[in-house]
N, C-alpha and C positions, 0 to 999 in steps of 0.2 A: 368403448368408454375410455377417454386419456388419463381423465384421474379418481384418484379411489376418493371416498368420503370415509371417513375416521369418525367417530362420535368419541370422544373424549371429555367424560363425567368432572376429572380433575385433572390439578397439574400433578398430582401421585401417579396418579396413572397414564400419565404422557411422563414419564421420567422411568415408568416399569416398561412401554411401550415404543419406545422411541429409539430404540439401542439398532436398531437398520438403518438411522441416519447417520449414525458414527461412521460407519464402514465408508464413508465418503473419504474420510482420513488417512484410511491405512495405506501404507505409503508400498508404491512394489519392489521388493529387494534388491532385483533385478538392476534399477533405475542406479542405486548409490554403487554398485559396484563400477557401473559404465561411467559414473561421472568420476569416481575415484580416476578409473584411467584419464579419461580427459585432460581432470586437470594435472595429471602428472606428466603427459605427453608436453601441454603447454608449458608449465615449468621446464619441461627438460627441452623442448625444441620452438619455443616461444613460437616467430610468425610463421616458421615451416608447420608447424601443429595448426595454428588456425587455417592456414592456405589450403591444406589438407581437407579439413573437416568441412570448411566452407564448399570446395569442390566435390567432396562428396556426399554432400546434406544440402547444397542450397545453388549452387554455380559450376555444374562441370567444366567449362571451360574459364575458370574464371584465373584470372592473372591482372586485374588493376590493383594499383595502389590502396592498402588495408583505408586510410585515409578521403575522404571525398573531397576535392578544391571547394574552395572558396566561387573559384567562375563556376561547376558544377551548382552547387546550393543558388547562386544568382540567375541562373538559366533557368533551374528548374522553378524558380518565382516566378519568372516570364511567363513561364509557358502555363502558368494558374490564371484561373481565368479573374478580374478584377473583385467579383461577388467573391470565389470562392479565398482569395484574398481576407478580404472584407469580412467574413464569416471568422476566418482563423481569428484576425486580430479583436473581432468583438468577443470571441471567446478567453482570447487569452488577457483580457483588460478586465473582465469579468472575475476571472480565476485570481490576476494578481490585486485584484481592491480587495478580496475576501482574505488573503493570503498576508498582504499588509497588515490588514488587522491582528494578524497573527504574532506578530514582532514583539519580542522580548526584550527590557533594558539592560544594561549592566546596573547594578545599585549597589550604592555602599549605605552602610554605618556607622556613626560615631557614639564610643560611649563616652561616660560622664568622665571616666578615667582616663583617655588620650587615644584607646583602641580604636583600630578603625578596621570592620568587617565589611568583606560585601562578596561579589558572584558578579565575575565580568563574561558577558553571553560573545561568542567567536563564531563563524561558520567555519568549516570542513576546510581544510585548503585544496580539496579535490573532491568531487562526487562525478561518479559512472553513472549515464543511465540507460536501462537496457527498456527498448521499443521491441516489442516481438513484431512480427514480421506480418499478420495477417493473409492467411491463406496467397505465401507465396510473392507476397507484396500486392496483391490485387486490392486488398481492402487495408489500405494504410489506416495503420492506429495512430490518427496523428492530437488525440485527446490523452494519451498515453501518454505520446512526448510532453504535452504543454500542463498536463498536471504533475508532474515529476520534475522539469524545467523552472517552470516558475516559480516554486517554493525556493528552488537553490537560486534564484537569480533574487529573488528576494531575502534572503539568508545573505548576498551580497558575497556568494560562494566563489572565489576567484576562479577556480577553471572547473568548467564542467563539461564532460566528455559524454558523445552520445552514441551506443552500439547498436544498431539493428541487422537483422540479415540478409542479405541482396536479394534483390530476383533472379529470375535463371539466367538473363541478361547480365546481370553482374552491377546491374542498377539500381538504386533504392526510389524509391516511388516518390515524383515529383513531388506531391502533396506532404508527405513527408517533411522533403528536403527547402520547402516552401516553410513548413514551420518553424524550424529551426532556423532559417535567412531570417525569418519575421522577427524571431524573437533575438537573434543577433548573440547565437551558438554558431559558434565556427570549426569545433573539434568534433568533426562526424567520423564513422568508423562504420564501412559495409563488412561487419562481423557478428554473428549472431550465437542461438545455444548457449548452451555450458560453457562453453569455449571460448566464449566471449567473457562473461563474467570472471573465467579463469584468468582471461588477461588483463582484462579491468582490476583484479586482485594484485594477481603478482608483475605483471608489466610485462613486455616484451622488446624489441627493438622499435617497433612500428609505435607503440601504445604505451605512455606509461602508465604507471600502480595508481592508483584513485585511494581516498582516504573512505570512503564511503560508497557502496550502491544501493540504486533504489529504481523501482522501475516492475511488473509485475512479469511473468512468462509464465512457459510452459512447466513440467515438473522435474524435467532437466535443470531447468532454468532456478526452478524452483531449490532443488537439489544441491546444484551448485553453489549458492548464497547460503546455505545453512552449511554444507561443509567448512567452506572458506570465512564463517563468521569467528571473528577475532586476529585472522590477517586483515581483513576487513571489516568496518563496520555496514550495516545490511538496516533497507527499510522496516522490513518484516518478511515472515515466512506466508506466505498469501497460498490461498489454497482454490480451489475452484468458486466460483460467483453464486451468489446464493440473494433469494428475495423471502420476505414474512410479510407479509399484508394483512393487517387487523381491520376486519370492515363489518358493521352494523347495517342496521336496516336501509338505509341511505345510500348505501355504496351500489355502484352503477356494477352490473355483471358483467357487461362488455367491456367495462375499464380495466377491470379486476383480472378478469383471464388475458387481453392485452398484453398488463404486467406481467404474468406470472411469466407469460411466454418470452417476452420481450429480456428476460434470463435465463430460461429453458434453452435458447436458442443458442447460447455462447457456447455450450459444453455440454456432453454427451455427462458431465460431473454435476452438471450448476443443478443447482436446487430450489425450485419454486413453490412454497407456502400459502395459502390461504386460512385464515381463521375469524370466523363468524359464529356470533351467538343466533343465528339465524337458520335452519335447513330448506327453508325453500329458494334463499339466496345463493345456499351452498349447490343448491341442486340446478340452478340455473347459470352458475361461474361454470358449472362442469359440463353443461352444453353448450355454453359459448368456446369451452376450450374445442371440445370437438367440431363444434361449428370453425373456429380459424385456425385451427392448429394445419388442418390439410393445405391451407393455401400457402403456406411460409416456406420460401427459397430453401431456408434449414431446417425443414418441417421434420424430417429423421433423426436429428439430432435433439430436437424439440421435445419429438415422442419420446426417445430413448431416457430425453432428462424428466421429460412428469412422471410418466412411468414408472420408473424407480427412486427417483430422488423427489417425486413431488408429492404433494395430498390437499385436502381438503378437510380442516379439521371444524367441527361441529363441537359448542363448548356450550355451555348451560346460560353462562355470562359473563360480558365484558371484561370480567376482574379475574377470570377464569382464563381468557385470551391475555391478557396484560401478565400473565403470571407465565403463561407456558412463551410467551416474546421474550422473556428477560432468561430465561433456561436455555433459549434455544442463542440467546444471544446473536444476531444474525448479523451478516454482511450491510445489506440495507433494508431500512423495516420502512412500511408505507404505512399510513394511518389512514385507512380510508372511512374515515368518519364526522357522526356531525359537529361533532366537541371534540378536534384534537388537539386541542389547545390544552383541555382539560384532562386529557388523559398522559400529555406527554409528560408530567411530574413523578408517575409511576412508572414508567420506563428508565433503566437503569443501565440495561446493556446492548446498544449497538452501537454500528461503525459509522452510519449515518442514516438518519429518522427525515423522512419525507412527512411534511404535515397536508392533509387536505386531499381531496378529488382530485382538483386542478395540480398536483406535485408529482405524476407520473417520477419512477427511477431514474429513466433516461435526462430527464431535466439536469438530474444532479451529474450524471455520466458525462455531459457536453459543453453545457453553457451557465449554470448556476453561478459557481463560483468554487463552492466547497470542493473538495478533493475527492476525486474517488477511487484514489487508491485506500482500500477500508479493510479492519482485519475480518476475518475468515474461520469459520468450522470452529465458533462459537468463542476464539479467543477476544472477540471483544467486549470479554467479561475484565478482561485486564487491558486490553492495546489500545489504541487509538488509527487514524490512520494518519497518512502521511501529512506530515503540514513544515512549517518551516524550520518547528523544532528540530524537523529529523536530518535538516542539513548545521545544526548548529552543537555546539558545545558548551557547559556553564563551567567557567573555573572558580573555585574560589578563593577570595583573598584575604591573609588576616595579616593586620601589624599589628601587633600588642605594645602596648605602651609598660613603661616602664613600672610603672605604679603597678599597672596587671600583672609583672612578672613578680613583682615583690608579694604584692598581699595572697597569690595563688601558687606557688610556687611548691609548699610543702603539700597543700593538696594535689598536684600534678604528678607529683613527686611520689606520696602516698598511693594514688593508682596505679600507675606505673608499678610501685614493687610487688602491689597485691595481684598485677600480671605476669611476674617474672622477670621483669625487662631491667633491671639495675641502672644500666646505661641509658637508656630514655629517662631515669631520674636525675643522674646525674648533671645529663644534659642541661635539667633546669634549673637545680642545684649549682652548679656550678657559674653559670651565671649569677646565681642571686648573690651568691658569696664573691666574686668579682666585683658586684657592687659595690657590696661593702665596706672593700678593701681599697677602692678609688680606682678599681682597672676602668 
């Protein structure tokens, strides 16, 4: 049997029951003291630390340029075949029309009195983005690059720099280096890990400092952007992949186990959810899982993630599932039902909601449009996930007209002392009586 069935009366009792899924979170102590070193090493020996690290975690013999040329990334286009081309750019036209829509104005306004407020919207003058490597570079993450890419190219992010880790060759995978030509990044970097990010943060000779990164990894990876947040600014803290599937009578049982695996399989961590007010539905996702779990290339990895991070939860009713979706908060929630139109107005917390049969995860992973870099281990009770905001900045702007200083001036003024601050009264005091006197 790959996954348990749960019967769960309420969401009381999924909130008394549920505390095995946390453990997903706890982070290994282990992990922050190694990155501590890391990034200390890179501070103190900048690209001799990365050459180092990269030789011993990813390229022993490795001695090219931290940098990949411009002829490299144009070669490596050639040698894509014209479809697989073709595939990149419809996805990434895809990505940047959803991503468009995304765009924020600068506004101002005028008041009656001569003031004039507003919130002028800037992007990053630098964002890093870090591509993990994909077993070794065999399976290029090149949906990685082009959802983290795209946002800052639309943000109109002046330089954005891209880090991933070589192969053992000391190459980055054509496919890769194909999408980055497509989308017309020129600042690539065969450097990976913590180590990367450490120099994405503080620069080195080879690399300089980024005002931002974003991009998912490992828990190194992970690690490293949480220590270094506030030299840098950082997309989010992302934690392993995680799926919740709400499906009724309707919902096909070979779709349903599909999905759940089709998460299962990233991470011996990721976590795949089912919940139906149904049990004979429930009882049939959990022989379909056993039915295809054995045939998948990462069928180990699969088992290891239902096993422990997965279930099958049996709920009374519908409003019962929608209650224990919005607790559990998830990564990507699927609606596998007949009315999800109808149902998506009580859903309140995820990081992106698939509507329909025909909406499988993977849609949104590739070719949709929306992003899926999404938050994680229920924080998207508060986050969002990545979009264009997260490569930009809102300042705000005020010119007070004169009439403002006048008629507010002793209320300003009044605050100010009922905080302690004398001198922020003064401040406005002192002009008002400049006024006065004709300075």
């Amino acid at each position: 049997m790959t996954c348990r069935i749960l019967n769960i009366p309420s969401e009381q009792v999924w909130l008394e029951t549920s505390q095995w899924l946390k453990n997903r979170s706890v982070p290994d102590a282990g992990v922050e003291e190694s990155v501590r070193e890391i990034i200390a090493n890179v501070q103190d020996k900048g690209d001799d630390a990365l050459l180092e690290y990269t030789q011993k975690f990813d390229c022993p013999d490795f001695n090219l340029p931290l940098r990949v040329t411009e002829t490299e990334m144009a070669q490596a286009a050639a040698s894509v075949s014209v479809d697989g081309r073709e595939r990149i750019s419809a996805a990434a036209s895809n990505i940047r029309a959803f991503h468009e829509a995304q765009q924020e104005k600068s506004w101002f306004i005028t008041r009656p009195d001569g003031s004039i407020l507003g919130q002028r919207v800037t992007p990053v003058d630098s964002a890093g983005l870090y591509v993990p490597g994909g077993q070794g570079g065999d399976t290029p993450l090149v949906s990685s690059l082009l959802m983290t890419a795209v946002p800052a190219q639309v943000a109109r992010c002046p330089r954005i720099a891209v880090a991933t880790p070589p192969r053992k060759d000391g190459s980055i995978n054509p496919w890769l280096l194909t999408a980055a030509y497509l989308l017309g990044i020129e600042e690539v970097y065969r450097v990976g890990g913590a180590w990367s990010i450490a120099a994405l943060a503080l620069g080195t000779d080879s690399i300089a400092p980024v005002d931002l990164i974003a991009g998912p990894g490992n828990i190194y990876v992970t690690t490293a952007k949480r220590l270094l947040q506030g030299r840098v600014g950082i997309d989010m803290i992302a934690g392993p992949s995680e799926v919740l599937i709400v499906g009724d009578t309707s919902a096909n049982p070979v779709w349903v186990a599909a999905d759940m695996l089709s998460q299962a399989e990233h991470d011996t961590l990721a976590s795949a959810i089912f919940i139906t007010d149904d049990m004979r539905l429930a009882e049939n996702v959990q022989r379909e899982l056993d039915k295809q779990l054995p045939i998948l290339p990462r069928a180990q990895i699969a088992a290891a993630s239902i096993a422990k991070w997965g279930c099958i939860i049996v709920v009374p009713n519908l409003k019962t599932a929608v209650a224990i979706a919005n607790i559990i908060a998830p990564e990507h929630l699927e609606l596998c039902l007949r009315d999800p139109w109808g149902v998506l107005p009580h859903i309140r917390n995820a990081g992106a909601i698939f509507m329909g049969q025909d909406t499988p995860e993977p849609v949104g992973d590739y070719f949709a449009g929306p992003n899926h870099v999404l938050p994680t281990l229920g924080t998207a009770r508060f986050a969002s996930g990545l979009s264009v905001q997260t490569f930009c900045k809102k300042t705000n702007i005020i010119s007070a007209s004169r009439s403002f200083l006048r008629h507010n001036s002793a209320a300003i003024a009044a605050l100010a002392r009922l905080e302690g601050l004398e001198a922020h009264a003064r401040s406005v005091e002192g002009r008002e009586m400049a006024g006065q006197i004709g300075y």
